[in-house]
MOPAC internal coordinates of N, CA, C and O (Angstrom, degrees):
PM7 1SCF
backbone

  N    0.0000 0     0.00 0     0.00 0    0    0    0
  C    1.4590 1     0.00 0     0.00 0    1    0    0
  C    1.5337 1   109.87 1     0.00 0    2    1    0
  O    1.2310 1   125.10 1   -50.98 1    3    2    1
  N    1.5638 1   107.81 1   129.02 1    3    2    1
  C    1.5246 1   117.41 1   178.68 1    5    3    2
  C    1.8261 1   108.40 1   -61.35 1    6    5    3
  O    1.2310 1   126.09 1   -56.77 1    7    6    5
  N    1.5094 1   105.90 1   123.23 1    7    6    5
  C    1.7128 1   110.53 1   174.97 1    9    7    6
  C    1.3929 1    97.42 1   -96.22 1   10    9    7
  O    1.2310 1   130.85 1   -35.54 1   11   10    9
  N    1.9149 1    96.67 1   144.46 1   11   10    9
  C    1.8328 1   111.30 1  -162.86 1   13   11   10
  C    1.6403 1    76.07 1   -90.57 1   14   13   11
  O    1.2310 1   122.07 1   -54.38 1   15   14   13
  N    1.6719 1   113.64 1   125.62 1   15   14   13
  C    1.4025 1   128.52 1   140.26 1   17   15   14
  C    1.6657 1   116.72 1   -66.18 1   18   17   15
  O    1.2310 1   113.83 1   169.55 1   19   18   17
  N    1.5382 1   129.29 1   -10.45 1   19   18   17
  C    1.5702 1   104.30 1   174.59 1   21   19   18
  C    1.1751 1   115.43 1  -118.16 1   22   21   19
  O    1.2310 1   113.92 1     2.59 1   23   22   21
  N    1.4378 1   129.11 1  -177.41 1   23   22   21
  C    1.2096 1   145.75 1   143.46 1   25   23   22
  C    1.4660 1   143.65 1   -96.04 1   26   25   23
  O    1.2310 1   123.06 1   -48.94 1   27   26   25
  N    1.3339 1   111.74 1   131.06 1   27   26   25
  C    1.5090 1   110.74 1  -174.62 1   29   27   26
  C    1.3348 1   120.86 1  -112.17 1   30   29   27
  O    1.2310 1   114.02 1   -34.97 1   31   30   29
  N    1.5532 1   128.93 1   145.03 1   31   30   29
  C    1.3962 1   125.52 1  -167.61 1   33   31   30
  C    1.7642 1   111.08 1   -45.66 1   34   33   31
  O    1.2310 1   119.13 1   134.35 1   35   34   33
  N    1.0505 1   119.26 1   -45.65 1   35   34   33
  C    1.2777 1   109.18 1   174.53 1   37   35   34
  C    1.5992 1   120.08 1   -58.31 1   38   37   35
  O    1.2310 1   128.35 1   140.04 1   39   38   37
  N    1.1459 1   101.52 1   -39.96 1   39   38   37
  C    2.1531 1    96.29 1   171.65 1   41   39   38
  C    1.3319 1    94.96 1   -68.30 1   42   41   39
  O    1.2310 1   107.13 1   152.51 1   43   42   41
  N    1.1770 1   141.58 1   -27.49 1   43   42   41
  C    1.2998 1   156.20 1  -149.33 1   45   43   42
  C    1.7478 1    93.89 1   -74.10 1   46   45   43
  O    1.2310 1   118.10 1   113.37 1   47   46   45
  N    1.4987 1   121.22 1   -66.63 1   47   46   45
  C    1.2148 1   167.30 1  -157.79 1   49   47   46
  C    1.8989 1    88.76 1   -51.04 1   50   49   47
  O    1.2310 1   132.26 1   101.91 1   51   50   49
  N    1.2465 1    93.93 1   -78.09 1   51   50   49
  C    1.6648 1   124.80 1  -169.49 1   53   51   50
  C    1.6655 1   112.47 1   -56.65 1   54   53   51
  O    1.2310 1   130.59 1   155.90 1   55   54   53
  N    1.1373 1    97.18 1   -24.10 1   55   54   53
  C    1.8158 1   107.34 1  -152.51 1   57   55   54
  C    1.9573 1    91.20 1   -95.21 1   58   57   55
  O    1.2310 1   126.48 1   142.10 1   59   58   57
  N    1.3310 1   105.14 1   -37.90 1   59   58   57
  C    1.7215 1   124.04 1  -178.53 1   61   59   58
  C    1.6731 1   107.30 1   -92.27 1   62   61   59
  O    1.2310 1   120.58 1   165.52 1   63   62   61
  N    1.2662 1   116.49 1   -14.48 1   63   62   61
  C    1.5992 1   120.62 1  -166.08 1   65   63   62
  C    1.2308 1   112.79 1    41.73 1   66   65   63
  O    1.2310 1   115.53 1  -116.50 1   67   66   65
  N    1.4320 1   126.09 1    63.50 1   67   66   65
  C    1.2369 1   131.69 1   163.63 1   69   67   66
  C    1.6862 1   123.44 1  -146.84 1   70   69   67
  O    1.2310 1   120.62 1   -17.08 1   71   70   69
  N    1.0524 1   116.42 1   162.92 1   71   70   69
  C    1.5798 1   110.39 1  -168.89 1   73   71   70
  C    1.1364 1   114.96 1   -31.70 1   74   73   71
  O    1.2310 1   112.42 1     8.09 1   75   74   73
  N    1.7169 1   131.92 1  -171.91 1   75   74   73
  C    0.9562 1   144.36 1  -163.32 1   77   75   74
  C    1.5953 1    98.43 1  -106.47 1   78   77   75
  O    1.2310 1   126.58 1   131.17 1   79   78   77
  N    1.5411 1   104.96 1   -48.83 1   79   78   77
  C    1.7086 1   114.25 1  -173.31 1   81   79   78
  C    1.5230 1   104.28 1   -65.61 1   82   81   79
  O    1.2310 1   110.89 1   154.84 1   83   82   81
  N    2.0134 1   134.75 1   -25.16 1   83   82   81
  C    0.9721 1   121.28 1   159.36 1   85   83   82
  C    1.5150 1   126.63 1   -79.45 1   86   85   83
  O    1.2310 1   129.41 1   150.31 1   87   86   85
  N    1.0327 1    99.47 1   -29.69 1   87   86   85
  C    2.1052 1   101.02 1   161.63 1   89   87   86
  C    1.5884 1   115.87 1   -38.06 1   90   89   87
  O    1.2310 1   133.44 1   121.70 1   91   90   89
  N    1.7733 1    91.62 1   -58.30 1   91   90   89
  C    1.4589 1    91.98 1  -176.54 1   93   91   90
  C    1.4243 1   122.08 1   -82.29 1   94   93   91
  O    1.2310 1   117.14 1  -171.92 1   95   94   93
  N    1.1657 1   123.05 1     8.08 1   95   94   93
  C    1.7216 1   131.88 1   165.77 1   97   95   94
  C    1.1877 1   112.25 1   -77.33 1   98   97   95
  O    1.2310 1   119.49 1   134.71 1   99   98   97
  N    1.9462 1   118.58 1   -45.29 1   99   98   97
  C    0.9974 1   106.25 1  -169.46 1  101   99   98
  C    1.4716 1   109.75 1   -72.04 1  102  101   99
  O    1.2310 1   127.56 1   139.04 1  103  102  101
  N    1.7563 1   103.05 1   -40.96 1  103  102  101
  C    2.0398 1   104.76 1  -175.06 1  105  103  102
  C    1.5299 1    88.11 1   -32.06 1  106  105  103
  O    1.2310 1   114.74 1   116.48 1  107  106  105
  N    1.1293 1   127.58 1   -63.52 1  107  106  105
  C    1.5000 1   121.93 1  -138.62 1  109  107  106
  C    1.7253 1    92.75 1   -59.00 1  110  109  107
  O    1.2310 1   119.02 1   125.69 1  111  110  109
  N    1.3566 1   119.48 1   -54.31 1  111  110  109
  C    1.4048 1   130.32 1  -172.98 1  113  111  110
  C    1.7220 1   102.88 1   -31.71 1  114  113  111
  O    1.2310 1   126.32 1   115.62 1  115  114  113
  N    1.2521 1   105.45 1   -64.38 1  115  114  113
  C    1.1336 1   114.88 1  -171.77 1  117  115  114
  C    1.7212 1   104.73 1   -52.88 1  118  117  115
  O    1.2310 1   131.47 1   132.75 1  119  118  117
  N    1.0172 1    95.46 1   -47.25 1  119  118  117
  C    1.7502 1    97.83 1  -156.06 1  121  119  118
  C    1.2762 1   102.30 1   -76.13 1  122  121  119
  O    1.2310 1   124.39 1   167.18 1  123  122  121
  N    1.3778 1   109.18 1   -12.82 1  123  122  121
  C    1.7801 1   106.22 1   169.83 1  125  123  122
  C    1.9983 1   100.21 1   -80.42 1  126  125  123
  O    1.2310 1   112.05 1   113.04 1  127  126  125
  N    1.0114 1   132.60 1   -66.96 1  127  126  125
  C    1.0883 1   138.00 1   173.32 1  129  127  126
  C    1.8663 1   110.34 1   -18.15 1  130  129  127
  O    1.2310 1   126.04 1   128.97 1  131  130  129
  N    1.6226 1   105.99 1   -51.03 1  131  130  129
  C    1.1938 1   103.90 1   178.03 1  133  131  130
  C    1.4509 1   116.04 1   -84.64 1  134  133  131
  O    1.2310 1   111.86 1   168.03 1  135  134  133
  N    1.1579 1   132.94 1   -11.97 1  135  134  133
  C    1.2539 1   150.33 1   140.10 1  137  135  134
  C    1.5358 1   108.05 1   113.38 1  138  137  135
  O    1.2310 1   130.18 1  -151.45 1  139  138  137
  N    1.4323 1    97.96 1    28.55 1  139  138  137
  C    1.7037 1   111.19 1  -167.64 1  141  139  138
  C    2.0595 1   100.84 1   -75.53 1  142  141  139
  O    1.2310 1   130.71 1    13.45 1  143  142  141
  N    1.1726 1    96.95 1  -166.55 1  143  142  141
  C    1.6362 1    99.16 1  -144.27 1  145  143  142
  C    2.2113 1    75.88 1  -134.65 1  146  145  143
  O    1.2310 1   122.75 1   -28.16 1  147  146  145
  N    1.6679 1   112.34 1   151.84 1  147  146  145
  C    0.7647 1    98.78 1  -144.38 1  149  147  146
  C    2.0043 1   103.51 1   -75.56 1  150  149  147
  O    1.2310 1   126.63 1   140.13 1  151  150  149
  N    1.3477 1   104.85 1   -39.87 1  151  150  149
  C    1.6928 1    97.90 1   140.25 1  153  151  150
  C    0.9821 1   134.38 1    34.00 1  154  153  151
  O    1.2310 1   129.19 1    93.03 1  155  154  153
  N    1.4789 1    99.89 1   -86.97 1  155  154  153
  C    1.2656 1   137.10 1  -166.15 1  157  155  154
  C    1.6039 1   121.97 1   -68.55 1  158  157  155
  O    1.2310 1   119.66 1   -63.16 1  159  158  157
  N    1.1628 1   118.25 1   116.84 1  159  158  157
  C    1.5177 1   122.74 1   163.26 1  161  159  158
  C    1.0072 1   126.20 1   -83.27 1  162  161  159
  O    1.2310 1   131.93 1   -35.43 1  163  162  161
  N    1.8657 1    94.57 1   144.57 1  163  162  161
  C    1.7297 1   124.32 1  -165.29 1  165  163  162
  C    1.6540 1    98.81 1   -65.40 1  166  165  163
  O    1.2310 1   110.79 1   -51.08 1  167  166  165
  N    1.3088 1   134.93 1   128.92 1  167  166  165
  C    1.5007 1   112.84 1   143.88 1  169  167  166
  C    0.8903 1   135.85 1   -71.74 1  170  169  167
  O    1.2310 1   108.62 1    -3.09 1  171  170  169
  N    1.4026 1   138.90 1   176.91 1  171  170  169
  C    1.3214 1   136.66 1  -161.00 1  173  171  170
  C    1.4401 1    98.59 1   -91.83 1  174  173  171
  O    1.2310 1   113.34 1   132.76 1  175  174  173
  N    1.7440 1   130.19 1   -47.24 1  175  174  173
  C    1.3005 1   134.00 1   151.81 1  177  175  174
  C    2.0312 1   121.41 1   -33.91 1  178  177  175
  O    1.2310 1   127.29 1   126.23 1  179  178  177
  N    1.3240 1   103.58 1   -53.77 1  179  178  177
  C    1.7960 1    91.75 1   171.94 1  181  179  178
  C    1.7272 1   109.94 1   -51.32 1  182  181  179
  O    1.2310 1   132.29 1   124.28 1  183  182  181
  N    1.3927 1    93.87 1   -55.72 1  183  182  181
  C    1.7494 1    99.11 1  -178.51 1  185  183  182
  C    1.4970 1   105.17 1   -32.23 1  186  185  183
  O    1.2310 1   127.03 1   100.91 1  187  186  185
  N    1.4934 1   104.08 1   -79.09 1  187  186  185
  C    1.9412 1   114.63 1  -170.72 1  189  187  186
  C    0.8715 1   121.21 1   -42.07 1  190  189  187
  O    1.2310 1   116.34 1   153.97 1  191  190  189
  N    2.0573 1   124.56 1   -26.03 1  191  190  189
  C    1.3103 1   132.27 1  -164.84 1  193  191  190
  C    1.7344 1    80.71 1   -85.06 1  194  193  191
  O    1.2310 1   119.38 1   119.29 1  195  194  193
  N    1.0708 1   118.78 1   -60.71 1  195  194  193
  C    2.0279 1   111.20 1  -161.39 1  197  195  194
  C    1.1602 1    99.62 1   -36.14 1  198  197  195
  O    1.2310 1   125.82 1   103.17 1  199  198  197
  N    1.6434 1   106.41 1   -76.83 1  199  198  197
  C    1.2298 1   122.69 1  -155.05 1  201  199  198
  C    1.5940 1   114.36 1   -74.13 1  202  201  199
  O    1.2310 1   114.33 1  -161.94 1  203  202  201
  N    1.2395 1   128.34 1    18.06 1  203  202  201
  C    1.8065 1   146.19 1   158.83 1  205  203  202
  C    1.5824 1    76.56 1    62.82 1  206  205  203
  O    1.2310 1   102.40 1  -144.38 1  207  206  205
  N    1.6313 1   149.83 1    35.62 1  207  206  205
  C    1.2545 1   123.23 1   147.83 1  209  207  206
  C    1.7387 1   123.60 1   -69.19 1  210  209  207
  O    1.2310 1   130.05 1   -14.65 1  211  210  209
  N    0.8848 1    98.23 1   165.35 1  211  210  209
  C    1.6256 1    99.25 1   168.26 1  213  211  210
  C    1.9880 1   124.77 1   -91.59 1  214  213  211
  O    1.2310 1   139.72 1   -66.27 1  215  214  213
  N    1.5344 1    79.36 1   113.73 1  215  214  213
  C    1.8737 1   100.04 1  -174.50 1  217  215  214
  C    1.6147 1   102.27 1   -28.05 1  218  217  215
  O    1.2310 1   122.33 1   104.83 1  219  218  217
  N    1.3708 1   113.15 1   -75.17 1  219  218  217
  C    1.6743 1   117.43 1  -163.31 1  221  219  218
  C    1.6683 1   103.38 1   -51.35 1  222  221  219
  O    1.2310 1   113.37 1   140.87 1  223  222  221
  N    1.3678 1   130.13 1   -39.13 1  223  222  221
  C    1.5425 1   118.37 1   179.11 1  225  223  222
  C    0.6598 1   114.97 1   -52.95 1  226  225  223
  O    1.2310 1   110.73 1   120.92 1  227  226  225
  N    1.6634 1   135.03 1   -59.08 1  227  226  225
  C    1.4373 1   167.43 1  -170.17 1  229  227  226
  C    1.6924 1   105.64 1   -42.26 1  230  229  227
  O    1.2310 1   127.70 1   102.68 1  231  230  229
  N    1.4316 1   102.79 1   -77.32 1  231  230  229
  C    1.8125 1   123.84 1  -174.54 1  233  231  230
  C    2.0387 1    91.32 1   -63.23 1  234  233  231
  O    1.2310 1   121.18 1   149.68 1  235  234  233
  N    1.4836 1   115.34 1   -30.32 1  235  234  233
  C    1.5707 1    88.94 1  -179.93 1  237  235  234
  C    0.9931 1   138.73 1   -59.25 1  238  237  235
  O    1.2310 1   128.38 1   138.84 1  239  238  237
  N    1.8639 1   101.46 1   -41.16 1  239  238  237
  C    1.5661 1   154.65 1  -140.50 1  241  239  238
  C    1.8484 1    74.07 1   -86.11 1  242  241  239
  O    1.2310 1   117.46 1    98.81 1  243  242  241
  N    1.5929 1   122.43 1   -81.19 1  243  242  241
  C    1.2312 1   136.99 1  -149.21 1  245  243  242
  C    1.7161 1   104.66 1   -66.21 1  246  245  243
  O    1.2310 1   119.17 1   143.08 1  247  246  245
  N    1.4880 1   119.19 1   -36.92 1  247  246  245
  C    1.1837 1   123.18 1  -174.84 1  249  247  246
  C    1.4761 1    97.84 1   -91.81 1  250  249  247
  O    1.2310 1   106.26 1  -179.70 1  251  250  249
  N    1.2961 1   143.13 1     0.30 1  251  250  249
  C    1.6520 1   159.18 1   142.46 1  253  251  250
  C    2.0771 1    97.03 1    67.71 1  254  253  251
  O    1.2310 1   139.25 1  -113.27 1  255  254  253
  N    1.9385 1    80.29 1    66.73 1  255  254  253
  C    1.6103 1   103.75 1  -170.46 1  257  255  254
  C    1.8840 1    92.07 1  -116.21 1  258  257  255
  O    1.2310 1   120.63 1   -53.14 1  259  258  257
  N    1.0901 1   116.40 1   126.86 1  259  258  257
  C    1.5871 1   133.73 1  -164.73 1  261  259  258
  C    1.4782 1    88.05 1   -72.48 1  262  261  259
  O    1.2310 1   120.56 1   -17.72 1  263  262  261
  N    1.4011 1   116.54 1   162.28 1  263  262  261
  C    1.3305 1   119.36 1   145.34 1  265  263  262
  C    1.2826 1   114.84 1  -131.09 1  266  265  263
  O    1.2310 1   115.14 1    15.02 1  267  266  265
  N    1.8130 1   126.82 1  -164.98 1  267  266  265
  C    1.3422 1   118.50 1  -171.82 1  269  267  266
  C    1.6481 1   102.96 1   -80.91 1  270  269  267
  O    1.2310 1   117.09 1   162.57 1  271  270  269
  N    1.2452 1   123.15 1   -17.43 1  271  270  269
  C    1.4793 1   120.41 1  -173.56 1  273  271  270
  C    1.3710 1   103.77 1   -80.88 1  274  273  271
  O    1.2310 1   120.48 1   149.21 1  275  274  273
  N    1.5025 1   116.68 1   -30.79 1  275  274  273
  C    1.9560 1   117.64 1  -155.06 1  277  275  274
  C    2.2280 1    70.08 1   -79.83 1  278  277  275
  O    1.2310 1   117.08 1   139.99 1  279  278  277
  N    1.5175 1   123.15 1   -40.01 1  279  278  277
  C    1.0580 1   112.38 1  -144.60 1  281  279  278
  C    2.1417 1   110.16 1   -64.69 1  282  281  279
  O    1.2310 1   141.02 1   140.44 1  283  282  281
  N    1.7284 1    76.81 1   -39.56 1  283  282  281
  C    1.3655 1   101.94 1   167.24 1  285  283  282
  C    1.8562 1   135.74 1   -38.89 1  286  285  283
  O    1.2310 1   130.27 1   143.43 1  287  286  285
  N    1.8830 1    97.79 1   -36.57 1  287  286  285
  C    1.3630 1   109.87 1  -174.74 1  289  287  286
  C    1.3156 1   118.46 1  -108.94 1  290  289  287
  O    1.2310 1   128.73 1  -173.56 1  291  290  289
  N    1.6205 1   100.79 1     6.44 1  291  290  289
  C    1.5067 1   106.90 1  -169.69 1  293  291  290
  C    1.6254 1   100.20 1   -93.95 1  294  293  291
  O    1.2310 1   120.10 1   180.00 1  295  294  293

């Protein structure tokens, strides 16, 4: 099974717990920083690098891949 490399303001939204219209300010933030074109998709790595989250939670959470802890609390 193909794993999604990007992010969209709405995962964006959920992941920060804040509106939708600030999700999509920041994508843009970011995507100006990386100097991408509007086109262009956020990765899930630019995201984690801004926001100092951690890549592997992020790409699990978004690609909705279990781990032994999610397996642990379920």
């Amino acid at each position: 099974m193909m794993k999604r490399l990007c992010i969209y303001p709405k995962e964006v939204a959920i992941i920060i717990g804040k509106s939708q219209t600030t999700a999509q300010t920041l994508v843009r933030t970011i995507k100006d920083i990386h100097e991408k074109e509007k086109h262009q998709a956020l990765t899930i790595r630019e995201f984690c690098d801004y926001m100092g989250l951690d890549y592997q939670e992020v790409f699990n959470m978004i690609n909705n891949i279990k781990t032994n802890n999610d397996k642990q609390s379920a």
